[in-house]
C-alpha positions in Angstrom: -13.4 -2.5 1.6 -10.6 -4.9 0.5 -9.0 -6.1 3.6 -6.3 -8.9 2.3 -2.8 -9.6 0.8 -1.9 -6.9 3.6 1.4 -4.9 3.0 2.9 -3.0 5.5 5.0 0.0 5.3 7.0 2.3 7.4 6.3 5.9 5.9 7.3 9.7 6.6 4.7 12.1 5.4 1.4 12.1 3.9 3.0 13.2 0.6 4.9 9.6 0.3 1.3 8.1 1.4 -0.1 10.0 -1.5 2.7 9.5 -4.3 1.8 5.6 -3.9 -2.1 5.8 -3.9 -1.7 8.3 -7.7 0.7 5.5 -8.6 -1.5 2.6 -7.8 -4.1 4.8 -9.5 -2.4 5.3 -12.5 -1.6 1.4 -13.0 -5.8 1.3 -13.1 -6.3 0.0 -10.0 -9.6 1.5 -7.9 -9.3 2.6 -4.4 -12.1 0.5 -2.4 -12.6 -2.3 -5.3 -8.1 -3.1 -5.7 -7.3 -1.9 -2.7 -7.6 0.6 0.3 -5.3 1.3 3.7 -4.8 2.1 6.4 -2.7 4.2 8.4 -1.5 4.0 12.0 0.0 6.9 13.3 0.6 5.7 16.6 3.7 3.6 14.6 4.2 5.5 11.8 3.1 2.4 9.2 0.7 2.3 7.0 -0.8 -1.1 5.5 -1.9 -1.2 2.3 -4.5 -4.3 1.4 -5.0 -5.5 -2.1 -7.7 -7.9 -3.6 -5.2 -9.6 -6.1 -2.3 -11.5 -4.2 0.8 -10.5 -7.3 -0.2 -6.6 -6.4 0.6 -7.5 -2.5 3.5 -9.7 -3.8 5.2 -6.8 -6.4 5.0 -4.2 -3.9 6.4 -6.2 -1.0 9.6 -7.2 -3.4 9.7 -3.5 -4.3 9.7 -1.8 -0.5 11.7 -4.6 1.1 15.0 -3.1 2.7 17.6 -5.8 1.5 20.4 -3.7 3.8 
């Protein structure tokens, strides 16, 4: 289980959840060796954790809310 370069993101349904794991998929990057999460539905986040720091780093520029 790959449990650093944590990234933590507010979510709405398990079909947005999903939509980022195929995409993360599609880029060649294994679920359990690349990266995993985990979801907390107590606060509606879920955290996804990557073994290489730029993944954590280019998907924290890309969800940040600038507004």
């Amino acid at each position: 289980m790959v449990d650093v370069n944590p990234v933590k993101l507010n979510y709405t349904n398990a079909n947005d959840i999903m939509k980022f794991v195929r995409e993360l998929r599609i880029k060649g990057l294994a679920q359990g060796i690349d990266f995993d999460f985990r979801l907390d539905t107590f606060s509606n986040t879920i955290t996804f954790y990557f073994k290489e720091e730029m993944y954590a780093t280019f998907y924290r520029i890309k969800f940040t809310d600038y507004h």
